[in-house]
N, C-alpha and C positions, 0 to 999 in steps of 0.2 A: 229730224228723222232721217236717216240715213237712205239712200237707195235698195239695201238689203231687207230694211225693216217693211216698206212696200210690198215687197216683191212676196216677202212669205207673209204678210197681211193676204195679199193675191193667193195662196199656195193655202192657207186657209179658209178664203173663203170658196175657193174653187171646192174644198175638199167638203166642208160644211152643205153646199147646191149637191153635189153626189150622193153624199151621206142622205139627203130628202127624196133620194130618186130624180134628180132633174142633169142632164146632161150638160158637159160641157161643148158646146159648138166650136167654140170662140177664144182662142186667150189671148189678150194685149191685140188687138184687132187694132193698125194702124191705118190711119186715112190720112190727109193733107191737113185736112180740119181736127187731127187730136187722134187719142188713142180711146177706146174703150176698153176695160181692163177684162170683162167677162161676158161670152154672149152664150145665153141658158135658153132651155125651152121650157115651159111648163101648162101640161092641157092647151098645147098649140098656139101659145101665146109667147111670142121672141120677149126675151129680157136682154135689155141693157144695162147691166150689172158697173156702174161705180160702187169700187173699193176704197174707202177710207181707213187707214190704220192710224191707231192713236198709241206708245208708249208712256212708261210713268210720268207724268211732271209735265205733260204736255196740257199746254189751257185752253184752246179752240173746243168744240166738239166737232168729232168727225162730219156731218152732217153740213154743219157752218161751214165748211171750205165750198163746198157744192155752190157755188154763187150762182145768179143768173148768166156769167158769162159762160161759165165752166158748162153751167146746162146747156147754152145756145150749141159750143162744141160739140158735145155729146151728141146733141139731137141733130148736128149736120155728119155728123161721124155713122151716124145709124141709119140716116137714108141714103149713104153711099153702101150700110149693108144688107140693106132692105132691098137696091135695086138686082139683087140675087135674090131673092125668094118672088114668089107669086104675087101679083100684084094684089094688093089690099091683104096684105100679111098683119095679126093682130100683135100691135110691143108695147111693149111700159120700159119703163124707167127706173131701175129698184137701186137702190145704197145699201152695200152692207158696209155698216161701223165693225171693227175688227180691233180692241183691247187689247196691248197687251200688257203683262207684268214684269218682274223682274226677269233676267234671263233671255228674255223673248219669248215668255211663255203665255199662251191661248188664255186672257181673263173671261171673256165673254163678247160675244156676236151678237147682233142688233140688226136684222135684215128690214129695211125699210121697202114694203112693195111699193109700186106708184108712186115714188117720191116727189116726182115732177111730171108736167105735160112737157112736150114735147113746144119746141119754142121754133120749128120751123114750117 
């Protein structure tokens, strides 16, 4: 998967959280400990949105990549953007899977809420 094909995975699912009425806070939120690719609010609850995209002929599922290491990152990635909001702010963890098909074209999205606890 290319670095392009990422990025408008990102650029979808960023568009897809709008389309539900949920804002974008966050895009590509860089910390020391890793990047988080989306940070949404929904009924006052922070999400920390990993983005998985998958193109044709790829065999992992999106999801699978999400290891326990990759979560440990995220979840230190998220209380470096936690220590801006109020303390005891409520977050989860959500996957959105992002398909696509020939072209680069939008197959279908798979927004996984709470996909993980937080491992810090």
């Amino acid at each position: 998967m290319s670095k392009y094909t990422g990025a408008w995975g990102e650029v979808l699912a960023a568009r897809y959280l709008r389309n539900r009425g949920l804002p974008i806070l966050a895009a590509n939120y860089r910390t020391r400990f890793g990047e988080i690719d989306i940070v949404s609010q929904e009924k006052g609850v922070l999400l920390f949105v990993e983005v998985k995209t998958r193109s044709p002929g790829m065999i992992a599922l999106p999801l699978e990549s999400v290891d326990t290491d990759k979560q440990r990152k995220l979840s230190l990635a998220a209380a470096q953007y936690l220590r801006r909001e109020p303390p005891n702010t409520p977050s989860r963890f959500d996957i959105i899977e992002v398909y696509l098909g020939e072209n680069e074209q939008l197959e279908k999205i798979n927004h996984i809420k709470s996909a993980f606890e937080s491992s810090v």
